[in-house]
MIFI-803212 format. One record per residue (C-alpha): x, y, z; chain; residue in three letters; residue number from 0. Coordinates in steps of 0.1 Angstrom, whole numbers. Layout:
N
ATOM  c1  c2  c3  rogu  segu  lumse
ATOM  X  Y  Z  A  ALA  NUM
...
This chain:
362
ATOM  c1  c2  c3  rogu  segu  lumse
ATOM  0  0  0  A  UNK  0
ATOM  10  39  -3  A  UNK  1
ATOM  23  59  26  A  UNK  2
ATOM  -9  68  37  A  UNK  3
ATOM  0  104  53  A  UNK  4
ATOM  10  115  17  A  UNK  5
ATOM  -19  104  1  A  UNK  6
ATOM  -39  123  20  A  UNK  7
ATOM  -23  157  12  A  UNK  8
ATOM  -40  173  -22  A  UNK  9
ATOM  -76  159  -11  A  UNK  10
ATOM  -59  128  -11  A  UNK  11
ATOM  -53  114  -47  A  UNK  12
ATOM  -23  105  -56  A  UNK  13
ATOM  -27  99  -90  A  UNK  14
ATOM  -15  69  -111  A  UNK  15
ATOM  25  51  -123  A  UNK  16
ATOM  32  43  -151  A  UNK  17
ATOM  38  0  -157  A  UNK  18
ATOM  57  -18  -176  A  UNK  19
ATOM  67  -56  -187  A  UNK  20
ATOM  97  -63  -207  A  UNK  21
ATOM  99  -94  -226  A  UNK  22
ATOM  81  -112  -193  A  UNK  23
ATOM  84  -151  -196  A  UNK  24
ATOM  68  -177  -175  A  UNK  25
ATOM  70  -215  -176  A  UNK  26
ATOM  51  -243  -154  A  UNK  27
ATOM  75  -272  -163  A  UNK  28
ATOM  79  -276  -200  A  UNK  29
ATOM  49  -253  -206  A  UNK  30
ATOM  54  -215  -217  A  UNK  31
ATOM  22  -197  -202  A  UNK  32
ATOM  37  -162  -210  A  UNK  33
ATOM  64  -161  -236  A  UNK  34
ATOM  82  -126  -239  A  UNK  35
ATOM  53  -102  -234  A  UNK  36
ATOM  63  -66  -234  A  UNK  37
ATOM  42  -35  -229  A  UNK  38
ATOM  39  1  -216  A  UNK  39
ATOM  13  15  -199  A  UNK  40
ATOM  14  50  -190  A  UNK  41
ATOM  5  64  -158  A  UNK  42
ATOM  -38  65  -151  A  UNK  43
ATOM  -46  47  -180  A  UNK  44
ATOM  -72  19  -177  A  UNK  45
ATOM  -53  -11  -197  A  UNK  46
ATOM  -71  -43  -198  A  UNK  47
ATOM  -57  -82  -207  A  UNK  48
ATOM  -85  -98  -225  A  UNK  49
ATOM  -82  -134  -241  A  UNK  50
ATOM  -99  -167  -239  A  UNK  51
ATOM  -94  -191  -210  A  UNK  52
ATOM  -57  -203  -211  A  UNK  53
ATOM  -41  -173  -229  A  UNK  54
ATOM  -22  -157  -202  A  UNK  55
ATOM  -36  -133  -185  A  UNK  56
ATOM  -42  -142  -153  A  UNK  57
ATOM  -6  -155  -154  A  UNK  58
ATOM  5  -122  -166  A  UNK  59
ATOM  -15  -102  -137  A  UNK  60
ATOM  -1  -127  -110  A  UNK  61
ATOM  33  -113  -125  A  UNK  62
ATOM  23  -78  -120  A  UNK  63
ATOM  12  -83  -85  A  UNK  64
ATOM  44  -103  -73  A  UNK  65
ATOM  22  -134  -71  A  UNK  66
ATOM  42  -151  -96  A  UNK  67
ATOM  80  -138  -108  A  UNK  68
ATOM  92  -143  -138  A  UNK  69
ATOM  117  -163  -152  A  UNK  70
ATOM  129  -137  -176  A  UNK  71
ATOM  122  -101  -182  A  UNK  72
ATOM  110  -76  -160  A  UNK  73
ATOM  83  -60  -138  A  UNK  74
ATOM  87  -23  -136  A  UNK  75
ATOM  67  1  -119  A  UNK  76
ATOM  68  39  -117  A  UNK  77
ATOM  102  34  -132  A  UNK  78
ATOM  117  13  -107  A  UNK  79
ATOM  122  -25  -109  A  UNK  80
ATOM  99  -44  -88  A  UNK  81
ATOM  107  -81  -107  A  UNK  82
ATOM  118  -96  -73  A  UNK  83
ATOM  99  -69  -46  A  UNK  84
ATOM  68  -92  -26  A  UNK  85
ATOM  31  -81  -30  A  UNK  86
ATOM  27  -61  -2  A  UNK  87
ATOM  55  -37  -10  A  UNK  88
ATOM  45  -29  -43  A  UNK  89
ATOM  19  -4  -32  A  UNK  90
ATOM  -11  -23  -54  A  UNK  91
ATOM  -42  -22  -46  A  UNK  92
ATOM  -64  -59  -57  A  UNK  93
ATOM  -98  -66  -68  A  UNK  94
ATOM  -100  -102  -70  A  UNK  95
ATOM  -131  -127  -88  A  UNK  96
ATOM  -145  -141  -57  A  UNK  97
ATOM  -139  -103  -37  A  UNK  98
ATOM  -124  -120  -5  A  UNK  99
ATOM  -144  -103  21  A  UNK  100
ATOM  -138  -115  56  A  UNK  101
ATOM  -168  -129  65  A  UNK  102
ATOM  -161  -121  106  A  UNK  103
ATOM  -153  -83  99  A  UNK  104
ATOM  -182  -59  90  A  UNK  105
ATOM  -183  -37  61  A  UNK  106
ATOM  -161  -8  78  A  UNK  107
ATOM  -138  -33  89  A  UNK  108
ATOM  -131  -52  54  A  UNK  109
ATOM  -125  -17  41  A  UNK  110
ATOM  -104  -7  67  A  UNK  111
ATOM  -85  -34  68  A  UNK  112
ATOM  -52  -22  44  A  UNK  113
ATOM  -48  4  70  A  UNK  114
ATOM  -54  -13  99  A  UNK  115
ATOM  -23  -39  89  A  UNK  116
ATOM  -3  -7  84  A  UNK  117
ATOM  -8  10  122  A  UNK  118
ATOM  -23  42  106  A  UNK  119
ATOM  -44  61  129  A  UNK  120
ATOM  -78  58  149  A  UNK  121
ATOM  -91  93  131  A  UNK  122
ATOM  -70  84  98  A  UNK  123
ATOM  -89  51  91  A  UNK  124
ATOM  -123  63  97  A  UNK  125
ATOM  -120  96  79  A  UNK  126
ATOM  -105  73  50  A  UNK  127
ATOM  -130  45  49  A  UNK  128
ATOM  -159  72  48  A  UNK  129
ATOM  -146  86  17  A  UNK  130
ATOM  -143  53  2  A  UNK  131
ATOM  -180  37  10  A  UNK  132
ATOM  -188  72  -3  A  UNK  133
ATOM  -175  66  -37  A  UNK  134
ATOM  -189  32  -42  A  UNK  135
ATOM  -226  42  -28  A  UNK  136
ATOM  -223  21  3  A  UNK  137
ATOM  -221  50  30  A  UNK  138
ATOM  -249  31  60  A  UNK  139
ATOM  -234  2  54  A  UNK  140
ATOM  -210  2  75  A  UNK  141
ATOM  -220  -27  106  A  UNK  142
ATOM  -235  -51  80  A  UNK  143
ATOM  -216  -85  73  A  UNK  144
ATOM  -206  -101  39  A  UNK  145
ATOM  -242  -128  46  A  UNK  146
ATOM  -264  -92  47  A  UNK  147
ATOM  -250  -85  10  A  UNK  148
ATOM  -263  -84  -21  A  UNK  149
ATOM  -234  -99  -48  A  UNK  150
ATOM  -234  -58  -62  A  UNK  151
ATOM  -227  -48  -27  A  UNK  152
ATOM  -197  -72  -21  A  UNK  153
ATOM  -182  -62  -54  A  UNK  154
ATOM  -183  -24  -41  A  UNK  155
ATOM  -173  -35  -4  A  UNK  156
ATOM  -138  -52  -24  A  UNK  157
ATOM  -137  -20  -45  A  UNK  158
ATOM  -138  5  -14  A  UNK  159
ATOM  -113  -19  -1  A  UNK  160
ATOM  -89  -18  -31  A  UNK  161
ATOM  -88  22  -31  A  UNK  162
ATOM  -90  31  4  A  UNK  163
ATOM  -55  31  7  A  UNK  164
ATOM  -53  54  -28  A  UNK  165
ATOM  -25  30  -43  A  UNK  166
ATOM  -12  42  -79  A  UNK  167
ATOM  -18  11  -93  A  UNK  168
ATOM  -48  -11  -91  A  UNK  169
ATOM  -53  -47  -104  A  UNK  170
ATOM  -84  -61  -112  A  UNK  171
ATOM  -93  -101  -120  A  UNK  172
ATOM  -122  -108  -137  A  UNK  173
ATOM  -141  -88  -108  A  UNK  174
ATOM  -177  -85  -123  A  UNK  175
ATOM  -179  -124  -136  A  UNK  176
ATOM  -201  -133  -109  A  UNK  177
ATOM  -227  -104  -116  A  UNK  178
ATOM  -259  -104  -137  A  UNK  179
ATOM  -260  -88  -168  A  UNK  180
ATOM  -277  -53  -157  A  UNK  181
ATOM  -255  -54  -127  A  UNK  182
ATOM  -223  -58  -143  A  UNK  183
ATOM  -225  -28  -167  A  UNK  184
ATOM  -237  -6  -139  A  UNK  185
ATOM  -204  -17  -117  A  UNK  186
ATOM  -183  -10  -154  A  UNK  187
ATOM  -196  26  -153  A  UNK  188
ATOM  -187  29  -118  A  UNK  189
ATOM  -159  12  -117  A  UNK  190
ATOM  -147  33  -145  A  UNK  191
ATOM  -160  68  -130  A  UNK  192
ATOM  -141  60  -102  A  UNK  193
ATOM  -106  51  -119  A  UNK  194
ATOM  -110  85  -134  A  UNK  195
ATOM  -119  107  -108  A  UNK  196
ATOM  -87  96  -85  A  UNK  197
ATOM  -63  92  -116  A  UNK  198
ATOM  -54  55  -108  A  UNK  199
ATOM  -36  31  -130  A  UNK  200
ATOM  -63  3  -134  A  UNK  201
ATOM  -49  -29  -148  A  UNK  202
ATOM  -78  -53  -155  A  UNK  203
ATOM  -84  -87  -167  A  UNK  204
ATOM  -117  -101  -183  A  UNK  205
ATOM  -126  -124  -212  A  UNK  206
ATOM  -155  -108  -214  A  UNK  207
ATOM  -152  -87  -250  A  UNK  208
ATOM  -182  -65  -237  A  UNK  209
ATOM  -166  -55  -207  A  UNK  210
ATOM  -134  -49  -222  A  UNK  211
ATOM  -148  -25  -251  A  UNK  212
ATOM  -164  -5  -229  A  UNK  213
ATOM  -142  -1  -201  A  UNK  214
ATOM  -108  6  -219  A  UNK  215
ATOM  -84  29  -227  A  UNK  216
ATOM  -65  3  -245  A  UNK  217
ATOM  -66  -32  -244  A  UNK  218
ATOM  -42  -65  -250  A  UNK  219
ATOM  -57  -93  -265  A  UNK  220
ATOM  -39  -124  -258  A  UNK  221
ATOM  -34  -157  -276  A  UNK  222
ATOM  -12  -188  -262  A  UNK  223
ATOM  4  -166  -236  A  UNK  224
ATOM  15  -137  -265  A  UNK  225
ATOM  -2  -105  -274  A  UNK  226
ATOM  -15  -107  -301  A  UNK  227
ATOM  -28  -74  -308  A  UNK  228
ATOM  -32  -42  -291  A  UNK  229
ATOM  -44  -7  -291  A  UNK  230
ATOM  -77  12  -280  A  UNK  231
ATOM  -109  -3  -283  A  UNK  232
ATOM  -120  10  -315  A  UNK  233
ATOM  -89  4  -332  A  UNK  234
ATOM  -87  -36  -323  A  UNK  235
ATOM  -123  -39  -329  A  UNK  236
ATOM  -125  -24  -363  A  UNK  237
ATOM  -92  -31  -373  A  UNK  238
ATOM  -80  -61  -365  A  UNK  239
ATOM  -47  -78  -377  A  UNK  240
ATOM  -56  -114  -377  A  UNK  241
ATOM  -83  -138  -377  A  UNK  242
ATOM  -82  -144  -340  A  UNK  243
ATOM  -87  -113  -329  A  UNK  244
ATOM  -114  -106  -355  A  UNK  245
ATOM  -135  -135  -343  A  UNK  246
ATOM  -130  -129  -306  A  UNK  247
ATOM  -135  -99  -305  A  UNK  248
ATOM  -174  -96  -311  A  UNK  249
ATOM  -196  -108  -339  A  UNK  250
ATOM  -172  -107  -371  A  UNK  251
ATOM  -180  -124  -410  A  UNK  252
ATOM  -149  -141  -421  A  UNK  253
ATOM  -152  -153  -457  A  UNK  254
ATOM  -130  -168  -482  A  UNK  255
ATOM  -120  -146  -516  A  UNK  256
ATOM  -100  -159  -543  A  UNK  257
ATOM  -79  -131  -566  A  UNK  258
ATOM  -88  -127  -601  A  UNK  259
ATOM  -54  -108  -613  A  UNK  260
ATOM  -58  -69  -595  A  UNK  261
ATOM  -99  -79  -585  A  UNK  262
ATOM  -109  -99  -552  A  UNK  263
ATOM  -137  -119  -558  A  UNK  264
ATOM  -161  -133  -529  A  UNK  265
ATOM  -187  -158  -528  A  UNK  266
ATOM  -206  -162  -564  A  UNK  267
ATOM  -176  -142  -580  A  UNK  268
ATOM  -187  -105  -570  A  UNK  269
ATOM  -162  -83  -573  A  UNK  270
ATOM  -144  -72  -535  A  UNK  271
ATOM  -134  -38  -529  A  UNK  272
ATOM  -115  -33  -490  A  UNK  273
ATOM  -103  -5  -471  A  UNK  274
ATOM  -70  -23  -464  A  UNK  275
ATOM  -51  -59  -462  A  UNK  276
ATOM  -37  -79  -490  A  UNK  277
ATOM  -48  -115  -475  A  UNK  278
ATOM  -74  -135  -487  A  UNK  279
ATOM  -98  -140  -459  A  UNK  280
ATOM  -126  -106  -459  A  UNK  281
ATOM  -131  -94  -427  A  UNK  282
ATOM  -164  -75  -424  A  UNK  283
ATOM  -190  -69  -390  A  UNK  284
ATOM  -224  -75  -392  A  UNK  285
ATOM  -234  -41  -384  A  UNK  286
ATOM  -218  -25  -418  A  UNK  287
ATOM  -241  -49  -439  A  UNK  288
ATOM  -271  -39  -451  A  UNK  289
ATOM  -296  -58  -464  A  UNK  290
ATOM  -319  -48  -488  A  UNK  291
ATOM  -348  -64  -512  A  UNK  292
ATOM  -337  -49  -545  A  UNK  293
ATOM  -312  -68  -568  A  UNK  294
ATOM  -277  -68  -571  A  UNK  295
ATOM  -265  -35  -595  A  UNK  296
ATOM  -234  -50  -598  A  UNK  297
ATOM  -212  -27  -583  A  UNK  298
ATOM  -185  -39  -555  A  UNK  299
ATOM  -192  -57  -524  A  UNK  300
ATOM  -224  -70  -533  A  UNK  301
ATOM  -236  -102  -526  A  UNK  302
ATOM  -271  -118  -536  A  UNK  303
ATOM  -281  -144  -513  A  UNK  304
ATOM  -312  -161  -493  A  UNK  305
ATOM  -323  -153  -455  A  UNK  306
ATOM  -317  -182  -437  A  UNK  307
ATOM  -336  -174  -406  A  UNK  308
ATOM  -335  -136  -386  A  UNK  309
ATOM  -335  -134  -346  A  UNK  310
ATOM  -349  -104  -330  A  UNK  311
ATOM  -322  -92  -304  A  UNK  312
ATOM  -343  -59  -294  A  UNK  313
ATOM  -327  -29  -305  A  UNK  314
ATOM  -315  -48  -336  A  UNK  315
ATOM  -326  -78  -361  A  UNK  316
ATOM  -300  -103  -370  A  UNK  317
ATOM  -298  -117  -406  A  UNK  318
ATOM  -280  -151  -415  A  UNK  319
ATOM  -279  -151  -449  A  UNK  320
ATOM  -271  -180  -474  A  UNK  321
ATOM  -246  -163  -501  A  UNK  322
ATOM  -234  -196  -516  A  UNK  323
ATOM  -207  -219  -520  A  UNK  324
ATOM  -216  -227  -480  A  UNK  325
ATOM  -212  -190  -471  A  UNK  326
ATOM  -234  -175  -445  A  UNK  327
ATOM  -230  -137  -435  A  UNK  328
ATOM  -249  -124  -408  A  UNK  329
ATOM  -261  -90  -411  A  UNK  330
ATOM  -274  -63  -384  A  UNK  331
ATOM  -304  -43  -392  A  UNK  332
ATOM  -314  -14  -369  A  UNK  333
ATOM  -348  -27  -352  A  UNK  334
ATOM  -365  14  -359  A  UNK  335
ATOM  -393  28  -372  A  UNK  336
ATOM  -401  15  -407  A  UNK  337
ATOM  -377  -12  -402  A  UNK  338
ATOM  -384  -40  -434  A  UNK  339
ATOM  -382  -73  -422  A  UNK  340
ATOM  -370  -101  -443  A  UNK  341
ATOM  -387  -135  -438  A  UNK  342
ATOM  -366  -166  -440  A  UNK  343
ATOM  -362  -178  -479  A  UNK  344
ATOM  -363  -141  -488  A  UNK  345
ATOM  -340  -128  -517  A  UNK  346
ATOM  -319  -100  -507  A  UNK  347
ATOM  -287  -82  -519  A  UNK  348
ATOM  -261  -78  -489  A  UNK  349
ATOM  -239  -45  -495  A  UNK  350
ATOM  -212  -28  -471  A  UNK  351
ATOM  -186  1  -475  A  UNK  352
ATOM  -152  -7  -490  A  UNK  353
ATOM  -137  10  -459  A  UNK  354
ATOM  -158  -9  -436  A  UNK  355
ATOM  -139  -41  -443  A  UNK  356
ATOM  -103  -52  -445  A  UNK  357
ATOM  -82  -85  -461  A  UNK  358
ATOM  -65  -105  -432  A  UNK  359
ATOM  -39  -131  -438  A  UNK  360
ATOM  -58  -169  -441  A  UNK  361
């Protein structure tokens, strides 16, 4: 944790540090679970580790936490090396999946407990933990135990606890996974509110895409314990570089072309038109096709195909559509007013913007 008389000067905040791995390598045996990961993350930015089960990332956390050292490369932090320094001297605060409240300590005393371990003051602790329930909505909380809690309120209760101490640097592990759906975006927008308004360094770990996107500053996605791509949300989600990340990273049509001398062709041999890439696989999201009755004109980056079925999501309806040669794009159409709906067997003509799409190695 942070010297606590310190943090407390300037209305307390004490702002983020910067992190960084440097080529970071981790074996179990004869199996590399991190292998020479590198990365930068400035000071109060909200950096997040997303991948499937198995990637890394959890690995990789544990590394930046001093749970697990590496057995090459380095951890540093605010620009000192903290490769072989133990958990609690790394001035971290945690958020873990399964929060860790103390079942025998009420909610004031969970939160205070950071500073409690640390000696600080009677006046110091209280003062401290009222600011904290404050920020996560749990002030009159106080003499309830972790049984009296909702799932939302143990997530805030490990929150408060996590920031009470205003470290630089916090690390978060899947922390929402065990929330509902509604629940789980209101903590994001808190969660995120929160990181912002005391300038922390928020490292976080999910394999939840959602969560990722809208939470981020930037994010890693990793693959077999590398990174296997990585910039801010809109960036990796619209651009990606491989097939991987394309098709983990949300709803994505990947379909075959072929080249015809200078022309792409797709499915049915309609001519392809991209905003980038020289591979042969199109990448294109369902949202950027339309879908529309009339046939095809024959310009670029048209398909004709048949509906296969359409499933209403609410705010949207989502076509699969049968475009030959055992092709199936699915398309997004905006559920609004005068929305057309196309029945299943239905003729349409799929069409998207050249920019809208991109040619990733097969």
């Amino acid at each position: 944790m942070v010297a606590l008389g310190a943090a407390l000067k300037g209305g307390g905040l004490s702002g983020g540090a910067s992190v960084a791995l440097e080529a970071v390598t981790k074996r179990y045996g004869t199996e590399t679970v991190v292998a020479g990961v590198s990365l930068a993350i400035p000071a109060g930015e909200f950096f997040t580790l997303l991948g499937p089960s198995g990637s890394g990332k959890t690995t990789t956390l544990s590394m930046l936490a001093g749970f697990v050292i590496p057995d090459e490369g380095r951890v540093v932090m605010g620009g000192q090396d903290m490769t072989q320094v133990p958990p609690r001297g790394r001035g971290l605060g945690m958020v873990f999946q399964n929060y860790a409240i103390f079942p025998h300590l009420n909610v004031a005393e969970n939160v205070a407990f950071p500073l409690t371990v640390k000696g600080a003051p009677k006046a110091e602790i209280q003062a401290r933990v009222a600011e904290a329930l404050a920020m996560v909505k749990l002030t009159g909380f106080e003499a309830r135990y972790a049984r009296q809690l909702s799932g939302g309120q143990q997530q805030r209760v490990a929150l408060a606890r996590a920031i009470v101490a205003h470290p630089r640097i916090v690390l978060m592990d899947e922390p929402l996974g065990a929330l509902d759906k509604n629940l789980r975006f209101h903590m994001q927008v808190e969660i995120k509110e929160i990181q912002q308004r005391l300038g922390m360094t928020a490292i976080y770990v999910t394999h939840d895409q959602e969560e990722a996107l809208t939470m981020s500053d930037r994010i890693a996605i990793m693959d077999g314990g590398r990174i296997a791509q990585m910039g801010p949300p809109r960036e990796v989600y619209e651009k990606p570089d491989s097939r991987f990340v394309a098709a983990f990273l949300g709803e994505a049509n990947l379909l075959d072309v072929t080249r015809d001398g200078a022309l792409v062709r797709g499915p049915g041999g309609g001519a392809i038109e991209a905003g980038a890439g020289q591979g042969t696989t199109l990448f294109v999201r369902p949202e950027k096709v339309t879908v529309s009755a009339a046939a095809p004109s024959g310009g670029p980056n048209q398909l004709p195909g048949q509906v296969l079925h359409a499933s209403f999501l609410g705010n949207v309806v989502r076509y699969a559509v049968d475009v030959g040669q055992g092709a199936t794009v699915l398309a997004d159409a905006v559920n609004g007013p005068g929305a057309v709906l196309h029945a299943p067997g239905a003729p349409v003509t799929l069409h998207w913007r050249a920019e809208d799409s991109r040619l990733l190695a097969a």
